[in-house]
C-alpha positions in Angstrom: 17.9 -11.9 27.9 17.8 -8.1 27.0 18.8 -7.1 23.7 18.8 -3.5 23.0 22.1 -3.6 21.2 21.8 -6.6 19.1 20.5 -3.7 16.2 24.3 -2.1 16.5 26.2 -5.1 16.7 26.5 -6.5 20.2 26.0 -9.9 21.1 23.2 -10.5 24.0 25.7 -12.5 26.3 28.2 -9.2 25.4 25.5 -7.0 26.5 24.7 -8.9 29.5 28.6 -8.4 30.2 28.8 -4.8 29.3 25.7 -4.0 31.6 27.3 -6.2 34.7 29.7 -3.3 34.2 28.0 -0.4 34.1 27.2 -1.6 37.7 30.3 -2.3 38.8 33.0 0.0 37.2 36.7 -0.6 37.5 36.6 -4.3 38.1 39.0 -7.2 37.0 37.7 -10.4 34.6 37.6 -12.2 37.5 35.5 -10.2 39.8 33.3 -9.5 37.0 32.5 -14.0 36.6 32.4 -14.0 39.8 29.5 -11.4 39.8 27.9 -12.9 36.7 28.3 -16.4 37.5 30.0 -16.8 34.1 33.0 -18.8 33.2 36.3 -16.5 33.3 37.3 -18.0 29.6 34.3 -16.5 28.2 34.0 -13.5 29.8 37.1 -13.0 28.5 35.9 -13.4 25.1 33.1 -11.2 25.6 35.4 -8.1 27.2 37.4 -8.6 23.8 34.6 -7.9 21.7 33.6 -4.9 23.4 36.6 -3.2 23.2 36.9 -3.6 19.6 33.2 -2.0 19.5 34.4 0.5 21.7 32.2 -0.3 24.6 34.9 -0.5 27.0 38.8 -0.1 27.8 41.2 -1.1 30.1 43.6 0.5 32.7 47.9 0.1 32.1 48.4 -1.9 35.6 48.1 -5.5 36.6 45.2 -7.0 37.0 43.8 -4.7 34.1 40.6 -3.2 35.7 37.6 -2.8 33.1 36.5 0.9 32.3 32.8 0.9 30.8 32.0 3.6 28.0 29.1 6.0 28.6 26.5 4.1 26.7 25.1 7.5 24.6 28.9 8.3 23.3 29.6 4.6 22.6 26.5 3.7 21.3 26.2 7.1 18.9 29.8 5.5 17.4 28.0 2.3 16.6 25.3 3.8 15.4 27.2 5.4 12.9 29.4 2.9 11.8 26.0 1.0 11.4 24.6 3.7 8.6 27.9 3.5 6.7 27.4 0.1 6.4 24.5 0.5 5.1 25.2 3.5 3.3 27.6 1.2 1.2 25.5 -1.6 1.0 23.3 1.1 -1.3 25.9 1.9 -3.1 26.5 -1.3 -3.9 22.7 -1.7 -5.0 22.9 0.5 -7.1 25.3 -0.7 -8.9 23.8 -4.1 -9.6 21.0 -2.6 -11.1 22.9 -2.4 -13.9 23.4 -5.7 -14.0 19.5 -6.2 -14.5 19.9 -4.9 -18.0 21.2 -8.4 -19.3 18.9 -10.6 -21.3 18.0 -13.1 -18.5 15.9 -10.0 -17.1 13.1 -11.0 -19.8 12.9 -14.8 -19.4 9.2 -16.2 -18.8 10.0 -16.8 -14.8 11.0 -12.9 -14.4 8.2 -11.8 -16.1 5.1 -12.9 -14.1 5.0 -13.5 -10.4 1.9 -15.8 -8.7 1.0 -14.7 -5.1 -1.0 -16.4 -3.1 -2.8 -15.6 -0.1 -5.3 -12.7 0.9 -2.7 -10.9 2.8 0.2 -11.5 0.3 -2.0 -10.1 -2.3 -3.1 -7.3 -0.1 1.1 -6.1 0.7 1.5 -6.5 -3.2 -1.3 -4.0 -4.3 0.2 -1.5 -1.3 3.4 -1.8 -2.9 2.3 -1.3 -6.2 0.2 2.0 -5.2 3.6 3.1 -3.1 5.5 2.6 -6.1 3.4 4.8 -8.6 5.0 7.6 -9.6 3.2 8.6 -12.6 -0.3 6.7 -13.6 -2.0 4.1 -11.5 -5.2 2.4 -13.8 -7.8 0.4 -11.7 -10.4 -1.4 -12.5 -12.2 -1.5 -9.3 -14.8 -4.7 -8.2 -15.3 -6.9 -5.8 -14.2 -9.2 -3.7 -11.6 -6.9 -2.2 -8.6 -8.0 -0.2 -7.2 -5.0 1.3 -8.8 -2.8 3.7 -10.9 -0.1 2.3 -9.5 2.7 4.4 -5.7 1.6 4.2 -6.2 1.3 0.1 -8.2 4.8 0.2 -5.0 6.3 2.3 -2.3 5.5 0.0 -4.7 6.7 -3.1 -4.7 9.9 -1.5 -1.5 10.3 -1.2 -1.0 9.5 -4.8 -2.8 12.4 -5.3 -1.4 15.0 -3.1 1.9 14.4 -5.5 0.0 14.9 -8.5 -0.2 11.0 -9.7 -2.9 10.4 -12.4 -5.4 7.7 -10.7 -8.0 6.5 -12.9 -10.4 4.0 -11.5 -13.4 2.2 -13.5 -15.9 0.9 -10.8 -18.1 -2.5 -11.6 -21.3 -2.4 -10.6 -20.8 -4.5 -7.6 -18.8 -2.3 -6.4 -21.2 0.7 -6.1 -23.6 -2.2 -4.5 -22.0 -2.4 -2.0 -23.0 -1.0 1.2 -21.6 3.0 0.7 -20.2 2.1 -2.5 -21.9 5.4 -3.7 -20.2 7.2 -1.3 -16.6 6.1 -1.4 -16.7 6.8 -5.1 -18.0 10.0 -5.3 -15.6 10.6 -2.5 -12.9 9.4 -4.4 -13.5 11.5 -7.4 -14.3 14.7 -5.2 -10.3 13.9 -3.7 -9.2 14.0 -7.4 -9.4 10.6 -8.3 -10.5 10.3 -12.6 -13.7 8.2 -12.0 -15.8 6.3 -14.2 -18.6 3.5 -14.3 -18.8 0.7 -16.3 -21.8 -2.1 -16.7 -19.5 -4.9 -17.3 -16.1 -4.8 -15.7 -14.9 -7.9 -16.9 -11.5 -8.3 -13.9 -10.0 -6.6 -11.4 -6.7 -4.7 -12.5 -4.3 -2.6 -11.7 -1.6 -0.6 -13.5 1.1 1.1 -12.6 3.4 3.3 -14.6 2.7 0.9 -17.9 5.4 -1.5 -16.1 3.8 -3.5 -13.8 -0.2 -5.0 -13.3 -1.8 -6.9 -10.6 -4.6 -9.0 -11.5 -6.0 -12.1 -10.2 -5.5 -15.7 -11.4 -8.5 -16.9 -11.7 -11.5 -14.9 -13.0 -14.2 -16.1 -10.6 -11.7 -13.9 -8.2 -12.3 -16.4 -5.0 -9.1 -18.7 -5.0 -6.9 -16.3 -3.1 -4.1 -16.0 -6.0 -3.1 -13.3 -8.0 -0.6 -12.8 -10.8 2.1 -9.8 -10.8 3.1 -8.9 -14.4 6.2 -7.0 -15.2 7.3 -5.2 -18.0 6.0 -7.0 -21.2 3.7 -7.0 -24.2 0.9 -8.3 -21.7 1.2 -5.4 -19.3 0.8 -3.3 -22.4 -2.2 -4.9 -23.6 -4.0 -4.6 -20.2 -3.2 -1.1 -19.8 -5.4 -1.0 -23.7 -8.3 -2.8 -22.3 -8.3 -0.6 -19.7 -8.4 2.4 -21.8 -10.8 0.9 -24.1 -13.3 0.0 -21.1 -12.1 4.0 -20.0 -14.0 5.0 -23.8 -17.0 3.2 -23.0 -17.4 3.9 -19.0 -19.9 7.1 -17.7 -17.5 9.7 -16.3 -18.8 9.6 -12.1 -18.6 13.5 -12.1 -18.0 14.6 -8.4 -20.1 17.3 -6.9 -18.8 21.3 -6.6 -19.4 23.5 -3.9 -21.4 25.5 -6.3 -23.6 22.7 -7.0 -24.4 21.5 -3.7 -25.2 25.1 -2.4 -27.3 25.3 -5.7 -29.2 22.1 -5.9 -29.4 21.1 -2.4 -30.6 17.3 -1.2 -32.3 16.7 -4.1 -29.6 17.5 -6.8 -27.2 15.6 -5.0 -29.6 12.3 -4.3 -30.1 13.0 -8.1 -26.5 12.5 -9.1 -25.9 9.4 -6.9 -29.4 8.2 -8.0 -27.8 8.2 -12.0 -24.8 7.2 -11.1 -26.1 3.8 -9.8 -28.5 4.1 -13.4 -25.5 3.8 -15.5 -23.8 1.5 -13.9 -26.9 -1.0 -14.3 -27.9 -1.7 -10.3 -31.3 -2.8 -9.8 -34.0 -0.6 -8.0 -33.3 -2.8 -4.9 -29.9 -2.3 -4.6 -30.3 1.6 -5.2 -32.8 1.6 -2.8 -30.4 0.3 -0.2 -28.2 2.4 -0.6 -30.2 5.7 -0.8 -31.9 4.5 2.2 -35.4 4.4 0.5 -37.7 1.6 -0.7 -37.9 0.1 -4.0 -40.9 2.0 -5.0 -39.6 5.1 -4.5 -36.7 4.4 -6.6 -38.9 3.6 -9.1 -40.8 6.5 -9.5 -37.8 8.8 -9.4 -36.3 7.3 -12.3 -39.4 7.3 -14.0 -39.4 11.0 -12.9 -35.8 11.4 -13.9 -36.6 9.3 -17.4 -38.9 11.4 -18.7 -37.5 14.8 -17.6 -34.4 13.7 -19.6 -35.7 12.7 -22.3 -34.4 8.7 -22.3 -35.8 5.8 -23.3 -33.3 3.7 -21.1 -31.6 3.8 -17.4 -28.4 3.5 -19.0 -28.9 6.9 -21.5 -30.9 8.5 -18.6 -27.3 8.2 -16.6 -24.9 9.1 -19.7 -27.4 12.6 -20.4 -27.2 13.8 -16.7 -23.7 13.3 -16.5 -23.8 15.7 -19.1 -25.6 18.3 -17.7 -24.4 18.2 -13.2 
């Protein structure tokens, strides 16, 4: 049964009723059963609710004949009757936000939220990025449950209207398979970006009111927690600034740069960014497409040209100087 109308209000058996009619204009309730096979009782029912829509009228003489609206004009009145409705039914929310001040808003069972599910998850973190308006704090590892590209969407958009997004990436995450990449990516799109050897959760933070975080810390279980406005949110948003202290800022190449050093400078800069964040020359090798050797050499190279006596300090120094 069609039921283009049902978003405006009419019934499908009053649309089947009102489209009988379109086809056959000016007849009686009787000759409009007949042609619908429908009893007379309820198509009687169904012309009343039409013409209190406005979908239809009827002419002064006996047996009243049946006079379809023009679907555009009738439906354009429905329509707008619709968005008053819900024009007041904002209104109206608005007004019970107020109501949200009362004590009962901080009890426990308001507080924290558990979601479970990949995809659950996954809608929650999209809302919570959608709902930044100031400052979004990530700290970024996997396993991830939202798609990469969808996640890296919204972030931009954060950016375009001038959002602060600071991200802290774990080493697994730059293991990854063009981890590098989307980070320095990331940063290069205005993202704040820093590595960290030991990430200890996954986090995020938006506006100091509200963090995701998952439930269990070996992050496979498929459950998260959402935390609302509360001492605890505030505390995460410390340890994420304290870990922010301690992290390697993942300083995005310039135009200037890349024209200046070439390749090499920029194979460099992803080469010390993998350094400081503690991956293994396997793992760097992977991703810079090269074998474990090589790796090896260059930051032997890159080591002693620097001046450090560890991976870690050889990463912190060059960040200092690209």
């Amino acid at each position: 049964m069609t039921r283009m109308l049902e978003s405006v209000g009419v019934q499908p058996d009053d649309e089947a009723v009102f489209r009988a009619l379109l086809h056959t204009p000016e007849c009686t309730v009787a000759e409009l059963a007949a042609g619908t096979a429908r009893d007379q009782a309820a198509i009687r029912r169904s012309v009343a609710r039409l013409e209190d829509l406005g979908l239809l009228s009827r002419t002064a003489h006996r047996p009243a004949r049946l006079i379809p609206t023009r679907p555009d004009v009738a439906v354009e009145v429905l329509v707008a009757r619709r968005q008053a409705e819900l024009e007041r039914a904002r209104t109206a929310a608005v007004a019970l936000v107020a109501q949200m001040q009362s004590p009962t808003r901080y009890r426990p069972e308001n507080l924290v939220e558990v979601v479970v599910g990949q995809p659950a998850i996954a809608a929650r973190y999209a809302q919570l990025q959608s709902g930044t308006e100031r400052e979004l704090l990530v700290l970024d590892r996997p396993p991830y449950v939202a798609e990469v590209a969808e996640s890296d969407s919204r972030e931009r958009q954060l950016l375009r209207s001038q959002v602060d997004v600071r991200v802290i990436y774990a080493p697994e995450s730059l293991a990854l398979p063009g981890g590098v990449d989307v980070a320095l990516a990331a940063a290069e799109a205005g993202e704040r970006s820093r590595v960290h050897p030991q990430v200890p959760i996954k986090l995020a933070v938006s506006d100091r009111s509200i963090a995701l975080l998952p439930l269990a810390m070996d992050q496979l279980r498929g459950s998260a927690l959402v935390v609302r406005e509360s001492a605890l949110v505030e505390a995460l948003a410390q340890l994420f600034h304290l870990l922010w202290d301690q992290a390697m800022p993942l300083v995005p190449s310039t135009a200037e740069g890349r024209a200046e050093g070439g390749a090499d400078r920029d194979v460099d800069r992803r080469l010390l960014t993998m350094l400081a964040a503690g991956l293994k020359d396997d793992a760097i090798a992977r991703q810079l497409g090269v074998s474990s050797r090589t790796v090896g050499r260059r930051v032997a190279e890159l080591m002693a040209r620097l001046g450090a006596r560890t991976r870690f300090e050889a990463g912190v120094r060059a960040q200092r100087l690209l």
